[in-house]
PDB file of N, CA, C and O in Angstrom, chain B, residues numbered from 101:
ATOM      1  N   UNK B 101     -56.805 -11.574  25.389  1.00  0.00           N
ATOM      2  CA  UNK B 101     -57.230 -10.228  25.699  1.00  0.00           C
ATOM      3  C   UNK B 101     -57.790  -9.585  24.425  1.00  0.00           C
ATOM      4  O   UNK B 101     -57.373  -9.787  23.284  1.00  0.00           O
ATOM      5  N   UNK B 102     -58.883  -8.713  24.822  1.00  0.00           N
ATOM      6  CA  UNK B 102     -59.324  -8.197  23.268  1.00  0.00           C
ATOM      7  C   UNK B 102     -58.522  -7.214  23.158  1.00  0.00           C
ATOM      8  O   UNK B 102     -57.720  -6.794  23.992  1.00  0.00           O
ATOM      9  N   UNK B 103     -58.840  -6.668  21.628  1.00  0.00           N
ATOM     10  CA  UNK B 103     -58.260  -5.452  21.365  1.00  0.00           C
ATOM     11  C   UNK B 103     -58.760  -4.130  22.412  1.00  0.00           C
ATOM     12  O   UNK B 103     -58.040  -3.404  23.097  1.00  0.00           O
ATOM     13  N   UNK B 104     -60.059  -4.117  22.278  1.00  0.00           N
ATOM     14  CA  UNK B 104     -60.821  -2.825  23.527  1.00  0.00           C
ATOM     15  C   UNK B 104     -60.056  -3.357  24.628  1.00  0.00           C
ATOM     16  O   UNK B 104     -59.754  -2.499  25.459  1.00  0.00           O
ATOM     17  N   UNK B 105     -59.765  -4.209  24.805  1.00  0.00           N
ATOM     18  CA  UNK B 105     -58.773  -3.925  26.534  1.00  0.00           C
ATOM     19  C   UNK B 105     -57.357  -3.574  26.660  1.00  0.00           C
ATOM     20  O   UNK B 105     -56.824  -2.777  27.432  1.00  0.00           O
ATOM     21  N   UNK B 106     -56.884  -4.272  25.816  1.00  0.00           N
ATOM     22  CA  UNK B 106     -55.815  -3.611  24.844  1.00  0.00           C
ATOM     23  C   UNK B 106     -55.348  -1.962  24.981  1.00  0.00           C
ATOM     24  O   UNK B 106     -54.479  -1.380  25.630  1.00  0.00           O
ATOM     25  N   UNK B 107     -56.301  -1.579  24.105  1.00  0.00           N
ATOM     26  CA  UNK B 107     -56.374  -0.170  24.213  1.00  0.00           C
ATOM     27  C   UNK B 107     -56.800   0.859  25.449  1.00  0.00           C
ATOM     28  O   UNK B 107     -56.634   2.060  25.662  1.00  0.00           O
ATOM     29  N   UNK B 108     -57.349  -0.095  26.054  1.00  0.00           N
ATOM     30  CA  UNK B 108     -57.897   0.777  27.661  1.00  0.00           C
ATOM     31  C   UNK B 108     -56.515   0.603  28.459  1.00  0.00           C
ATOM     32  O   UNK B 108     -56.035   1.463  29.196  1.00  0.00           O
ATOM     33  N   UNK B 109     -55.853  -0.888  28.138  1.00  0.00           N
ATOM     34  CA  UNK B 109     -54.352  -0.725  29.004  1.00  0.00           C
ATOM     35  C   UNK B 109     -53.027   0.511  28.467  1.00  0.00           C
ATOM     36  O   UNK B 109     -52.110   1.110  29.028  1.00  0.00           O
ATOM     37  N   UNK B 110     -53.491   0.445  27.322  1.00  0.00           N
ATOM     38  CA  UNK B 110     -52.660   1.948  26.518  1.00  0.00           C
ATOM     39  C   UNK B 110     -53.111   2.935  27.129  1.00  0.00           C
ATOM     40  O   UNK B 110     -52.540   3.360  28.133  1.00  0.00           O
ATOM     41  N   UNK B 111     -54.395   3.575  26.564  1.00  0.00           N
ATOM     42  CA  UNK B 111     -54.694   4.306  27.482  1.00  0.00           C
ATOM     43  C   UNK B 111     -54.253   4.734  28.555  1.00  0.00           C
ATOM     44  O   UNK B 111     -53.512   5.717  28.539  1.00  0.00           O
ATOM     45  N   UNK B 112     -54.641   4.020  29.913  1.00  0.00           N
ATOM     46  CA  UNK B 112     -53.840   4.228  30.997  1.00  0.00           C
ATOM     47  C   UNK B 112     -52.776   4.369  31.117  1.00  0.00           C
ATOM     48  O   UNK B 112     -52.398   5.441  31.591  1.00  0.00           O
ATOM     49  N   UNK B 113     -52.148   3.714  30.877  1.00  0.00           N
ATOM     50  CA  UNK B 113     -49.771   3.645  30.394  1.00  0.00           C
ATOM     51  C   UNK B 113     -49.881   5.441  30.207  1.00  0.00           C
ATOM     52  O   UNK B 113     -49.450   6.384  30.870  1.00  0.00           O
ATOM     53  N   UNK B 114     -50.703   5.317  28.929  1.00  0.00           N
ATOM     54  CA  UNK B 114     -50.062   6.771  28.187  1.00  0.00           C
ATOM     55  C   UNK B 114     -50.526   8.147  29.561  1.00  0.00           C
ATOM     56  O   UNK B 114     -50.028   9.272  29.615  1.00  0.00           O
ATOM     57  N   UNK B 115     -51.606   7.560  30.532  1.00  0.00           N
ATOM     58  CA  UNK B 115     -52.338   8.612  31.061  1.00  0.00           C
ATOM     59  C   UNK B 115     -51.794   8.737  32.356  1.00  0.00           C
ATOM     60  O   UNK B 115     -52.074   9.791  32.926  1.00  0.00           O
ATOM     61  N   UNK B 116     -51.040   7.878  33.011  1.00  0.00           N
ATOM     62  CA  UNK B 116     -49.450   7.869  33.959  1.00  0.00           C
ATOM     63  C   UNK B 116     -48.550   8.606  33.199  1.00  0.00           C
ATOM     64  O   UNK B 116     -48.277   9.675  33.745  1.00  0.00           O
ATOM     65  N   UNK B 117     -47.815   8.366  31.804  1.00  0.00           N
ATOM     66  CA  UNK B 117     -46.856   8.570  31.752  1.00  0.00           C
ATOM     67  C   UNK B 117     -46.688  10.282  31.028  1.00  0.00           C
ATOM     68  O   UNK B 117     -45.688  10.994  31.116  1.00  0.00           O
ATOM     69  N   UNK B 118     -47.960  10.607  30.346  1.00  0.00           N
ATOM     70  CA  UNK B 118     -47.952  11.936  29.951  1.00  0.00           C
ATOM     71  C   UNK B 118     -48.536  12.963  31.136  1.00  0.00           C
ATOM     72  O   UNK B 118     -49.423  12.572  31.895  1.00  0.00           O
ATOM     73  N   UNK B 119     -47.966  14.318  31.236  1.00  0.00           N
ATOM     74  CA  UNK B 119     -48.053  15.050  31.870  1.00  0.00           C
ATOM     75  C   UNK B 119     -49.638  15.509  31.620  1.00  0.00           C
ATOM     76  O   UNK B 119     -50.136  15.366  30.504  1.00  0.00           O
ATOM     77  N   UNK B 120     -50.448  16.108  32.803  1.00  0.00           N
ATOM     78  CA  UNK B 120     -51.406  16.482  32.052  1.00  0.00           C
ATOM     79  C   UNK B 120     -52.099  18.018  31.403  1.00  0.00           C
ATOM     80  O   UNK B 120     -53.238  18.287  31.023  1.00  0.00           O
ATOM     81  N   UNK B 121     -51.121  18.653  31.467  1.00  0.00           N
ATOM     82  CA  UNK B 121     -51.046  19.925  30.312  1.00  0.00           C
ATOM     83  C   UNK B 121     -50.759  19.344  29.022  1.00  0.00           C
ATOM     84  O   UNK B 121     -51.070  19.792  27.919  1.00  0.00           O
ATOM     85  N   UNK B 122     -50.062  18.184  29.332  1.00  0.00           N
ATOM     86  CA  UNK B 122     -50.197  17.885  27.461  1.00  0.00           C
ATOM     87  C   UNK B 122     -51.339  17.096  26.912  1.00  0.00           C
ATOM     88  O   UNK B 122     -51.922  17.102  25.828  1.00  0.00           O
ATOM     89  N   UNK B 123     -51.493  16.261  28.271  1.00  0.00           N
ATOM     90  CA  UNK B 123     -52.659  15.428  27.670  1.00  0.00           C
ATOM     91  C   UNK B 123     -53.616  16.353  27.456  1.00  0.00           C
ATOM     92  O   UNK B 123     -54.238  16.064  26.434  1.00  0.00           O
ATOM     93  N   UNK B 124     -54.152  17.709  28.163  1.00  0.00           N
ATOM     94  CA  UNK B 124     -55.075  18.203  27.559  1.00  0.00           C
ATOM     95  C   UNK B 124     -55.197  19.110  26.350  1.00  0.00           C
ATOM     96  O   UNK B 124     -56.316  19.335  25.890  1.00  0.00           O
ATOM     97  N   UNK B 125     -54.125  19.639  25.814  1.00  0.00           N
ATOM     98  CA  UNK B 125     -53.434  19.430  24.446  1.00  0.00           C
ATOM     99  C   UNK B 125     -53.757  18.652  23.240  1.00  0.00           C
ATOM    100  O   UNK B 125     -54.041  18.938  22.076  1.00  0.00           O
ATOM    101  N   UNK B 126     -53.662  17.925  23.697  1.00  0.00           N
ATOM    102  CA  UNK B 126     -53.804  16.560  23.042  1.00  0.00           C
ATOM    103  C   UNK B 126     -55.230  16.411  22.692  1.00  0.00           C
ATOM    104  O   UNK B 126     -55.637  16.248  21.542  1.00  0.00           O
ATOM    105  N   UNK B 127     -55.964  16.476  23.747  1.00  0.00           N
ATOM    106  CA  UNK B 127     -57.333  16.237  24.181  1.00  0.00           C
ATOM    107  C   UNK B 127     -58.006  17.057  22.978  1.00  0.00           C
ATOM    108  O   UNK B 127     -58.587  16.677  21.962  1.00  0.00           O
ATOM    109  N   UNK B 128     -57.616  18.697  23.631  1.00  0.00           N
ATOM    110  CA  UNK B 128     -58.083  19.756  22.414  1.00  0.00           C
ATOM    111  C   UNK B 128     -57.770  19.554  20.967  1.00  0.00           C
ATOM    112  O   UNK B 128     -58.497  19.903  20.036  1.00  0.00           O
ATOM    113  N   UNK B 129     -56.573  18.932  20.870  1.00  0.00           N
ATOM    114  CA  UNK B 129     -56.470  18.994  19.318  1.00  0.00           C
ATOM    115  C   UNK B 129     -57.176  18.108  18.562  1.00  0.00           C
ATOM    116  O   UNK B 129     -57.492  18.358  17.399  1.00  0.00           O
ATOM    117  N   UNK B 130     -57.532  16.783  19.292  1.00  0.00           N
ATOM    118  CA  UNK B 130     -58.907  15.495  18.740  1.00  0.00           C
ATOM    119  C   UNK B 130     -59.910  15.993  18.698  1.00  0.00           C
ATOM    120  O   UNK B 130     -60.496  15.575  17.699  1.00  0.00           O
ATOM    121  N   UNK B 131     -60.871  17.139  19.578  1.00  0.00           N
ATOM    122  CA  UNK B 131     -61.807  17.551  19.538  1.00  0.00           C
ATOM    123  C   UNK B 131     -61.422  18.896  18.156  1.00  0.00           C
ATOM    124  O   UNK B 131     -62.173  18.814  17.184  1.00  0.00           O
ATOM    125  N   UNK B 132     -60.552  19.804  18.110  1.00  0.00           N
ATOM    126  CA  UNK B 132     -60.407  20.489  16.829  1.00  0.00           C
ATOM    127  C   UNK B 132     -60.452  19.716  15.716  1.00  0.00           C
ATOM    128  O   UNK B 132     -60.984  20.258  14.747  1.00  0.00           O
ATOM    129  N   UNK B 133     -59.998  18.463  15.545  1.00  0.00           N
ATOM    130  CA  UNK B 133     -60.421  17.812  14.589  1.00  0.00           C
ATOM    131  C   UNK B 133     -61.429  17.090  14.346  1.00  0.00           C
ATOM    132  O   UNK B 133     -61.390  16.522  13.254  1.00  0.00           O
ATOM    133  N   UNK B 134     -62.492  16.875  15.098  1.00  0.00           N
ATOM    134  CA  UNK B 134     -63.462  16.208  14.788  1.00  0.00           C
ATOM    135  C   UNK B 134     -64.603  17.555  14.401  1.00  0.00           C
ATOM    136  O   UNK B 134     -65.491  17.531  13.549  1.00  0.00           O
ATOM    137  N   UNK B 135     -64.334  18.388  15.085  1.00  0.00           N
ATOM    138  CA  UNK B 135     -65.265  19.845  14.532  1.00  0.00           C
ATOM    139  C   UNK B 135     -64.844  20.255  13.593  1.00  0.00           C
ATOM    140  O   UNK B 135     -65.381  21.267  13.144  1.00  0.00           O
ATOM    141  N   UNK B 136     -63.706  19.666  12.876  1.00  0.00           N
ATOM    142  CA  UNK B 136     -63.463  20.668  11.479  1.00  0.00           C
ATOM    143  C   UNK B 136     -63.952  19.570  10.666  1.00  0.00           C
ATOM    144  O   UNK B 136     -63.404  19.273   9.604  1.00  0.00           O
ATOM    145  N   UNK B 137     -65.039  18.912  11.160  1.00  0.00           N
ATOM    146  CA  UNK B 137     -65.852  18.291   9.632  1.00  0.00           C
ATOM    147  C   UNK B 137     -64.818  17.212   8.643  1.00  0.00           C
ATOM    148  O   UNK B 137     -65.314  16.748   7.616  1.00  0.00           O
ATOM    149  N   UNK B 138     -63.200  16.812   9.066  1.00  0.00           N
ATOM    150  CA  UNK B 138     -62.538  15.596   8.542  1.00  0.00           C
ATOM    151  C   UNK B 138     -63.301  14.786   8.614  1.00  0.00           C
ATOM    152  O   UNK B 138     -63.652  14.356   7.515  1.00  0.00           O
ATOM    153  N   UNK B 139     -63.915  14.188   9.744  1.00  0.00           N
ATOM    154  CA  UNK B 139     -64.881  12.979   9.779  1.00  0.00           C
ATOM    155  C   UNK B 139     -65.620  12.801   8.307  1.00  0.00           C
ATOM    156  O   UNK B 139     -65.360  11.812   7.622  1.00  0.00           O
ATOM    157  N   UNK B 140     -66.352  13.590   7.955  1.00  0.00           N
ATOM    158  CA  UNK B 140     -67.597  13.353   7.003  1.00  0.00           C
ATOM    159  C   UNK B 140     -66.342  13.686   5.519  1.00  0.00           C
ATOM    160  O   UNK B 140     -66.648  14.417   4.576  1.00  0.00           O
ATOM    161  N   UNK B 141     -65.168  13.071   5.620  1.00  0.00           N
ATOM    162  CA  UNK B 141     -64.796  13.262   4.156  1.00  0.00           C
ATOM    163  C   UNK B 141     -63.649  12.059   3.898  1.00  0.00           C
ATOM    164  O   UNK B 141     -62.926  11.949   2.907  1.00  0.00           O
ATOM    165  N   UNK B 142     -63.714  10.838   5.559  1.00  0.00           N
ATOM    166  CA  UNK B 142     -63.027   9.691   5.338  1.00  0.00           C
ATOM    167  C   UNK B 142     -63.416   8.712   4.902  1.00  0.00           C
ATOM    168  O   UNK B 142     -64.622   8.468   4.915  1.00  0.00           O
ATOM    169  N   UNK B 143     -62.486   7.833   4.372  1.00  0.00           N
ATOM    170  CA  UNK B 143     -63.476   6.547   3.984  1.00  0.00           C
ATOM    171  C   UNK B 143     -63.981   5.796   4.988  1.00  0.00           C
ATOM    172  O   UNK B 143     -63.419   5.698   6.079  1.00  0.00           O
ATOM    173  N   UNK B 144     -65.285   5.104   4.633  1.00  0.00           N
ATOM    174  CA  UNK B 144     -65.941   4.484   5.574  1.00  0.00           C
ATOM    175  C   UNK B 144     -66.294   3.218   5.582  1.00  0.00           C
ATOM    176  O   UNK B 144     -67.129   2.940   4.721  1.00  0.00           O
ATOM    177  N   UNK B 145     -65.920   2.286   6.309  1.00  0.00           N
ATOM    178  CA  UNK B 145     -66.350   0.565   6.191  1.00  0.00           C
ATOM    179  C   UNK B 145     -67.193   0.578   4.753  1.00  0.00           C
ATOM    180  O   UNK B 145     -68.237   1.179   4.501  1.00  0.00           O
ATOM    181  N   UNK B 146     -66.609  -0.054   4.123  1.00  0.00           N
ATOM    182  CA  UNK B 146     -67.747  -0.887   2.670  1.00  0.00           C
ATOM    183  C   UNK B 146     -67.375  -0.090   1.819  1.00  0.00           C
ATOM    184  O   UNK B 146     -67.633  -0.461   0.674  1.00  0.00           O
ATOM    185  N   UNK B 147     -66.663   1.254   1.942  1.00  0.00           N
ATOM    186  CA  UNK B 147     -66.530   2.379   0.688  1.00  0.00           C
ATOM    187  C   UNK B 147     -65.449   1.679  -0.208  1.00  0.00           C
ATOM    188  O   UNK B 147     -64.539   1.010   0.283  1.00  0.00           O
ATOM    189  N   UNK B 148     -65.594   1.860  -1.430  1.00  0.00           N
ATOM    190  CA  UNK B 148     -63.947   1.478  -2.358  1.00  0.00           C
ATOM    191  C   UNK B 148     -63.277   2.563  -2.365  1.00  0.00           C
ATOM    192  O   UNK B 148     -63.855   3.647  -2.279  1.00  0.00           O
ATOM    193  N   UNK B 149     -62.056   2.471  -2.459  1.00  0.00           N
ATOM    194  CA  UNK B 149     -60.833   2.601  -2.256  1.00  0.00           C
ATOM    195  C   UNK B 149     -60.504   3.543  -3.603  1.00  0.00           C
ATOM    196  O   UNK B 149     -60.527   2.944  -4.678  1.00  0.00           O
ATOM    197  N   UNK B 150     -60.240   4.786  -3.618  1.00  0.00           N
ATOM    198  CA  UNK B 150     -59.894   5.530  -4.907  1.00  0.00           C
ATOM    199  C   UNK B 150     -58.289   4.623  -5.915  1.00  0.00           C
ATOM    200  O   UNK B 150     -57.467   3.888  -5.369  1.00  0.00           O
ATOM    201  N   UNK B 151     -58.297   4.833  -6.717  1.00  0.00           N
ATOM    202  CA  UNK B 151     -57.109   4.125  -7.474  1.00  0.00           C
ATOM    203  C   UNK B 151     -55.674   4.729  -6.779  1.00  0.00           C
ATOM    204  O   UNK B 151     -55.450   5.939  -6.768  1.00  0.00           O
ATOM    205  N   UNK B 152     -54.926   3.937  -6.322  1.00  0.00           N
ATOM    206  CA  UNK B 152     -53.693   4.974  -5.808  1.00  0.00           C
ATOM    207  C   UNK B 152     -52.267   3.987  -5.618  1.00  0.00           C
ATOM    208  O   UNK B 152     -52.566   2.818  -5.859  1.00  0.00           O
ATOM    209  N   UNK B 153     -51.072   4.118  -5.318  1.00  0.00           N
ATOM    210  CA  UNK B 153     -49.907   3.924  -5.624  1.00  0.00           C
ATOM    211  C   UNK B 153     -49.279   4.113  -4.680  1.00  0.00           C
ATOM    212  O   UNK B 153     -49.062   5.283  -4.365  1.00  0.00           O
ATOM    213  N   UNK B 154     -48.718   2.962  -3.824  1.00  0.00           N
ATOM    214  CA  UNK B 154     -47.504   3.180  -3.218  1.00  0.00           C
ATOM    215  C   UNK B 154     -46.700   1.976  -3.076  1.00  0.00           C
ATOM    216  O   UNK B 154     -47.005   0.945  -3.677  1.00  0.00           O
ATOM    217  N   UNK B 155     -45.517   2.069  -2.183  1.00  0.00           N
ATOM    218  CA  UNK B 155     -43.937   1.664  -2.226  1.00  0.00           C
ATOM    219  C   UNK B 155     -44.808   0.114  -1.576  1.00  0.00           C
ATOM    220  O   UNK B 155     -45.871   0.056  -0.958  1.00  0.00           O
ATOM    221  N   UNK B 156     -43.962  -0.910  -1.965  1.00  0.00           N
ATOM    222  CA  UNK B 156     -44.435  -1.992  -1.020  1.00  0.00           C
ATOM    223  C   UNK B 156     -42.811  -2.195   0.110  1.00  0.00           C
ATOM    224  O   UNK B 156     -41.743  -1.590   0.202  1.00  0.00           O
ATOM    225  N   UNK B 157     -43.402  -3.302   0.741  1.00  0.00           N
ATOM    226  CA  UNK B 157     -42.252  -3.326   1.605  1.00  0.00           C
ATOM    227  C   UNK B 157     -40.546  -3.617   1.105  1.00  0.00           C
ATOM    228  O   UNK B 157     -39.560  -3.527   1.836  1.00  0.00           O
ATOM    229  N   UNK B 158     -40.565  -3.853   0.165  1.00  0.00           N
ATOM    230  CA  UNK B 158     -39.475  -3.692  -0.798  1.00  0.00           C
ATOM    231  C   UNK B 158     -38.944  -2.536  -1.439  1.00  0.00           C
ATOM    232  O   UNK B 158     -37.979  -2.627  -2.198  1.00  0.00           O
ATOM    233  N   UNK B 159     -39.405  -1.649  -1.232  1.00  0.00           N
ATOM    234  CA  UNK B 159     -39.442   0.222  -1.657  1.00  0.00           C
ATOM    235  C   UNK B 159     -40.041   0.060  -3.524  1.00  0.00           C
ATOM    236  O   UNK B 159     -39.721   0.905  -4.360  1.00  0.00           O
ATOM    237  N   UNK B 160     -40.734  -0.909  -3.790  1.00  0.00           N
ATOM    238  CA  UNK B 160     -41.078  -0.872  -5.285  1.00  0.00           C
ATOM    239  C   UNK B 160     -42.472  -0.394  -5.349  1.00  0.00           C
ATOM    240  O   UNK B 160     -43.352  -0.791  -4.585  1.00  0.00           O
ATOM    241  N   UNK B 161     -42.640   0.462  -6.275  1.00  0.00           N
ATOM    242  CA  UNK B 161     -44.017   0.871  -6.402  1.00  0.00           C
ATOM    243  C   UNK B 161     -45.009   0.298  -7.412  1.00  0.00           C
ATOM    244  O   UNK B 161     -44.862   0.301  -8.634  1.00  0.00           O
ATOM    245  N   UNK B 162     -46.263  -0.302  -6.574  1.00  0.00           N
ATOM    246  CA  UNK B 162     -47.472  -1.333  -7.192  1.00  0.00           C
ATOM    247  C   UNK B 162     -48.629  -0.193  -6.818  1.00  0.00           C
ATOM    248  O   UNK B 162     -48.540   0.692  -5.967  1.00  0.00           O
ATOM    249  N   UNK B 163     -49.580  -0.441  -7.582  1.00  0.00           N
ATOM    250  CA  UNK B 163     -50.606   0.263  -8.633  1.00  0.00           C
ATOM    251  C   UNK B 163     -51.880  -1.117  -7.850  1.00  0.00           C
ATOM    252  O   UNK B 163     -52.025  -2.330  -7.995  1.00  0.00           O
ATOM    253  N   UNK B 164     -52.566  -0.023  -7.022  1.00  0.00           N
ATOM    254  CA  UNK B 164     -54.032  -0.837  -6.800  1.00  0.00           C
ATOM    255  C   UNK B 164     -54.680  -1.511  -7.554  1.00  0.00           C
ATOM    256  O   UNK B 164     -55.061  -2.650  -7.285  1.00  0.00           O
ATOM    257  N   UNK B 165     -54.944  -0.801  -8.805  1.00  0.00           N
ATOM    258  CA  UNK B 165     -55.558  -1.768 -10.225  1.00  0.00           C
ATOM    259  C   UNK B 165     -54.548  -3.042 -10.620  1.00  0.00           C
ATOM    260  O   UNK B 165     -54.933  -4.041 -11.227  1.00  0.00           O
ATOM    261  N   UNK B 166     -53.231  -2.821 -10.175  1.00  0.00           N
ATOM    262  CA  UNK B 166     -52.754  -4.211 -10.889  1.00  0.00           C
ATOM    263  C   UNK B 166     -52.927  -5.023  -9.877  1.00  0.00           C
ATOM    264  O   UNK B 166     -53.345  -6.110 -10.275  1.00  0.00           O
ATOM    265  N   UNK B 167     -52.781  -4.969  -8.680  1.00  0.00           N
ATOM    266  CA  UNK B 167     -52.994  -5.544  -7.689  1.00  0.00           C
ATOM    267  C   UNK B 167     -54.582  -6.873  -7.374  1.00  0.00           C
ATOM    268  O   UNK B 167     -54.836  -8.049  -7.113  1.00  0.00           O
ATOM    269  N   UNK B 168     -55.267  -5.395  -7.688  1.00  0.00           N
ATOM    270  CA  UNK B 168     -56.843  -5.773  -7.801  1.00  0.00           C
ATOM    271  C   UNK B 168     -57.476  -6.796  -9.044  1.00  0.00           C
ATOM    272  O   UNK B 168     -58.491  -7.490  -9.085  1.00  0.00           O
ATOM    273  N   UNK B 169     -56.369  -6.540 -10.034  1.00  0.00           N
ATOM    274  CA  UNK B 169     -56.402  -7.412 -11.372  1.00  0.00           C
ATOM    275  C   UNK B 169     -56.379  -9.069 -10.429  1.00  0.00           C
ATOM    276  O   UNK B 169     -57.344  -9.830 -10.512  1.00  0.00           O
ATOM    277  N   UNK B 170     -55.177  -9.400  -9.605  1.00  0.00           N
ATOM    278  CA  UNK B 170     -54.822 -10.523  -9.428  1.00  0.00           C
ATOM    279  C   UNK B 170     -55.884 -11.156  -7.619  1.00  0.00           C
ATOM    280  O   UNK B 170     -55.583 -12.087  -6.873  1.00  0.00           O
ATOM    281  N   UNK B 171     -56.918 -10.303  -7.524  1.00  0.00           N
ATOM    282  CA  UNK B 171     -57.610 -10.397  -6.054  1.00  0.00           C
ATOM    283  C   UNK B 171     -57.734  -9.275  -5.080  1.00  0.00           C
ATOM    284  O   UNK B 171     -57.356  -8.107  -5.172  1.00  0.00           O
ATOM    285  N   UNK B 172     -58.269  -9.819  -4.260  1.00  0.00           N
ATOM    286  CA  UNK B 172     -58.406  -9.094  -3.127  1.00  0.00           C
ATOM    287  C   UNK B 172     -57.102  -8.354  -2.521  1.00  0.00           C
ATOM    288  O   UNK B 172     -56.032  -8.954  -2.619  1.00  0.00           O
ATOM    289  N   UNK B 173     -57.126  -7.290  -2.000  1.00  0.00           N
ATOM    290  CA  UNK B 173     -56.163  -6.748  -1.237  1.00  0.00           C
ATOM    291  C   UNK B 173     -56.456  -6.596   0.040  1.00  0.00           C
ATOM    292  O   UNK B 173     -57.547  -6.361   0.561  1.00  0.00           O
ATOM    293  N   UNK B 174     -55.112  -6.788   0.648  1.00  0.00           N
ATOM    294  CA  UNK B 174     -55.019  -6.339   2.069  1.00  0.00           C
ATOM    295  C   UNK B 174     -54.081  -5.393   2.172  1.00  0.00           C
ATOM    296  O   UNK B 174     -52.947  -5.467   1.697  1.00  0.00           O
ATOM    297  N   UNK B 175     -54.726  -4.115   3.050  1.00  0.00           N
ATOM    298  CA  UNK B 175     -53.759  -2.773   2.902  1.00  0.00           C
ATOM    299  C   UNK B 175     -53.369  -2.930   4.444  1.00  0.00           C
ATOM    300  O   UNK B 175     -54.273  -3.396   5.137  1.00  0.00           O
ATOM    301  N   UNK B 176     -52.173  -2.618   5.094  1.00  0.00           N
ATOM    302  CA  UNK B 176     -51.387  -2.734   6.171  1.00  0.00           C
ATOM    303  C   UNK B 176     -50.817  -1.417   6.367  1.00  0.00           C
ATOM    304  O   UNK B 176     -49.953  -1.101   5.549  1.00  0.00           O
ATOM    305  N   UNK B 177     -51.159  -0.441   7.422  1.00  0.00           N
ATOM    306  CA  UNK B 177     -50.958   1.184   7.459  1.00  0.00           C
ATOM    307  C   UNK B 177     -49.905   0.412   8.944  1.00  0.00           C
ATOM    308  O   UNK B 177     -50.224  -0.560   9.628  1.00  0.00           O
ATOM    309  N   UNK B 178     -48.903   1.087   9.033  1.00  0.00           N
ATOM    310  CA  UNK B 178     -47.883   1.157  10.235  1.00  0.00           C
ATOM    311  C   UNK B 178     -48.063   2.926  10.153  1.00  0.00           C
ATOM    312  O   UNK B 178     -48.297   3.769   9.287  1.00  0.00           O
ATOM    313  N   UNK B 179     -47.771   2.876  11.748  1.00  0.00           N
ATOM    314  CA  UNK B 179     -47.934   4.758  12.459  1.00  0.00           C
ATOM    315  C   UNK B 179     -46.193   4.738  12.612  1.00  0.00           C
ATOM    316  O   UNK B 179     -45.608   3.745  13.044  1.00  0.00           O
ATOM    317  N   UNK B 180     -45.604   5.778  12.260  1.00  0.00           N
ATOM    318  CA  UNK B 180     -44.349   5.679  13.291  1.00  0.00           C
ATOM    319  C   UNK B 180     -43.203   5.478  11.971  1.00  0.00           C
ATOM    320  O   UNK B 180     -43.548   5.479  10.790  1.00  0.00           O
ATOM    321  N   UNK B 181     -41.728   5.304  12.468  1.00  0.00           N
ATOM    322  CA  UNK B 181     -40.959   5.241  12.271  1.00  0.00           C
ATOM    323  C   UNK B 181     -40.464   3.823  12.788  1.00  0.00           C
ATOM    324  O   UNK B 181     -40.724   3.610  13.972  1.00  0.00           O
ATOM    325  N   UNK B 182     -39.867   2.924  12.177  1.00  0.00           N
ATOM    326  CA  UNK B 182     -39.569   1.972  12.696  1.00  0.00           C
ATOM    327  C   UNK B 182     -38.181   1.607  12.373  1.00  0.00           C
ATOM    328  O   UNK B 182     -37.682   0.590  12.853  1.00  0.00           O
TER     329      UNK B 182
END
């Protein structure tokens, strides 16, 4: 299964299971954010990456430049609480 179907089966799940006063809530607050101009100030496919610092999965904190010293990076964003 691809990812786009994937997400169209989320989609739906979430569009059964949320009420829809919230979903349109919801709705409004994606459209408030795409009109407040965030878009045109994210990074974008091919852009580099400002120098920056955080915890790895060990709670120790590594430094992009040292990282970048030893190769390529792969950055891994989790949403949520786990």
């Amino acid at each position: 299964m691809t990812l786009e179907a994937q997400l169209a089966g989320m989609r739906e799940a979430s569009a059964k299971r949320i009420p829809p006063e919230k979903r349109a809530i919801m709705k409004q607050a994606t459209v408030d954010q795409r009109e407040s101009g965030i878009l045109d100030h994210t990074i974008k496919v091919g852009d580099s990456l400002p120098d920056f610092s955080l915890s790895n999965a060990n709670g120790v904190e590594v430094h992009s430049g040292d990282l970048l010293s030893q190769g390529p990076i792969v950055l891994s964003v989790f949403r949520g609480v786990w």
